[in-house]
N, C-alpha and C positions, 0 to 999 in steps of 0.2 A: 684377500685381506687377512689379516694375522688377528690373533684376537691374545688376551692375557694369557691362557694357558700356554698359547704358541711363545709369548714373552718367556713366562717361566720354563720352559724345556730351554730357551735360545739361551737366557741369564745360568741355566745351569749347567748345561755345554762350555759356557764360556771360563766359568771358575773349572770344570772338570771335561775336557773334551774326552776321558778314558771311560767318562762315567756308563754304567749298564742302563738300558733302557727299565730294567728291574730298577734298580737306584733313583732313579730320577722316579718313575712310577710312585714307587714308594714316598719319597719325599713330598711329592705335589698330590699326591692323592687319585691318582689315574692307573689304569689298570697298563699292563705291560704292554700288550698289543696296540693300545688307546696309542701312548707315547711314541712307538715304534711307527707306527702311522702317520703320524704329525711329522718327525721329521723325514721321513717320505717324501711327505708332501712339502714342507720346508724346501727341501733339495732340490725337490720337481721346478718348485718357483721360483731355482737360483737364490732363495735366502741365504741356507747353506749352503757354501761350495766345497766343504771338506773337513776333513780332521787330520792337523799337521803335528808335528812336537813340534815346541818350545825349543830351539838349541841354544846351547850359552857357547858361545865361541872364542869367549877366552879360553876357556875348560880346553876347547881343542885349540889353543896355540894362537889367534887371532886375538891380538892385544889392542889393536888399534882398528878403532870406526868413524870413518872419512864420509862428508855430506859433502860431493864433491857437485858446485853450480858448471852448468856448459852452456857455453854460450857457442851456436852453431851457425852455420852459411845458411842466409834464408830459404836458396834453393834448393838445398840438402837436410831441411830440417829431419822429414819423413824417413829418410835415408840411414841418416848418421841414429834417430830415435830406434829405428829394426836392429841395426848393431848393438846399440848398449842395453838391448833386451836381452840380446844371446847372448851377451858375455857371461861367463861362468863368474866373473868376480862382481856382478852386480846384483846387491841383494833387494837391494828397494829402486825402481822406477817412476820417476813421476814428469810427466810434460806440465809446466805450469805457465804465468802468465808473471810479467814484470821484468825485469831486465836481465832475465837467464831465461832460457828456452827448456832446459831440463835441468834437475836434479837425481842425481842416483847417490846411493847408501853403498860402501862397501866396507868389507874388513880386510885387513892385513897384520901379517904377523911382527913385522918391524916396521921399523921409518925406511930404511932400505926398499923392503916388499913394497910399501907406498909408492915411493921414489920410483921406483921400478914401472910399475902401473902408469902410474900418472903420466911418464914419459912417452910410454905409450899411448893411450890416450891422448895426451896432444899432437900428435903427432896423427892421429888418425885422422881420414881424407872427413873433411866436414864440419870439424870442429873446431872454432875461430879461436875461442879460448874458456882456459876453466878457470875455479874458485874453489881453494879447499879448505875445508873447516877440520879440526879434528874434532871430534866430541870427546869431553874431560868427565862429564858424567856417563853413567848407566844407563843406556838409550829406554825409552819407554815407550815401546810398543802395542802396550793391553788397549782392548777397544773396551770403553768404559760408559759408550752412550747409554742412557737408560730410555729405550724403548719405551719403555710405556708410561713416561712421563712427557715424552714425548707426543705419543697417543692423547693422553687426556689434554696438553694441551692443543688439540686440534691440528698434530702436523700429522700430513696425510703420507704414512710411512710407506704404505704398498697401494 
């Protein structure tokens, strides 16, 4: 079980994943070693899985972000889902439920690059058919749950 101080190191990770276990110590009022500890154990218990950047992908040449739905052959579901794992142009993965079997995230640098992709992609052995959205806004990615209001109200987070 996690308790508030584990909240506070996790809430401050989250605004500064660069942050020094010294930093964070300081701020919340725990000794360095204390903090360094905790997320140890954090880790151990799969809370954290890591410390990644942030990348802006227009910054490198990737203008356009595609939420593209796939609608797959029922007996190929498992199949065709292992593929659009390893694809290097797939940035977000999700198997969901409703009338698409998956949605994946990706970027490309033009409508051409899109085009490109996409043809691809349909064309691949398994996949009955897709649905492409372009996103027109800033995608928004930040995990914003508050844990520990959470907690108090009695959802049982770990």
């Amino acid at each position: 079980m996690i308790d508030e101080t584990d909240i506070k190191i996790i809430d401050y990770l989250r605004e500064d994943g660069r942050a020094s276990f010294s930093e964070i110590a300081d701020d919340i009022g725990l000794a360095t070693s204390t903090v360094a500890g905790r997320v140890q154990k954090l880790e151990e218990k799969g809370v954290i899985t890591g410390f990644r950047p942030v990348i802006d992908y227009e910054e490198l040449g990737f203008e356009l972000t595609a939420m593209i739905d796939i609608r797959a052959e029922s007996q190929k579901i498992v199949e065709t889902a292992e593929k659009l794992k390893q694809n290097e142009r797939v940035i977000s993965f999700f198997e969901v439920t409703g009338e698409t079997d998956m949605i994946i995230i990706s970027r490309f640098a033009d409508r051409e690059d899109m085009n490109s992709f996409l043809k691809t992609l349909q064309s691949t052995d398994g996949i009955k058919s897709t649905e492409t959205n372009v996103v027109l806004t800033e995608p928004r990615f930040e995990d914003n749950i508050d844990i520990k209001d959470l907690l108090d109200r009695g959802v049982d987070v770990l």
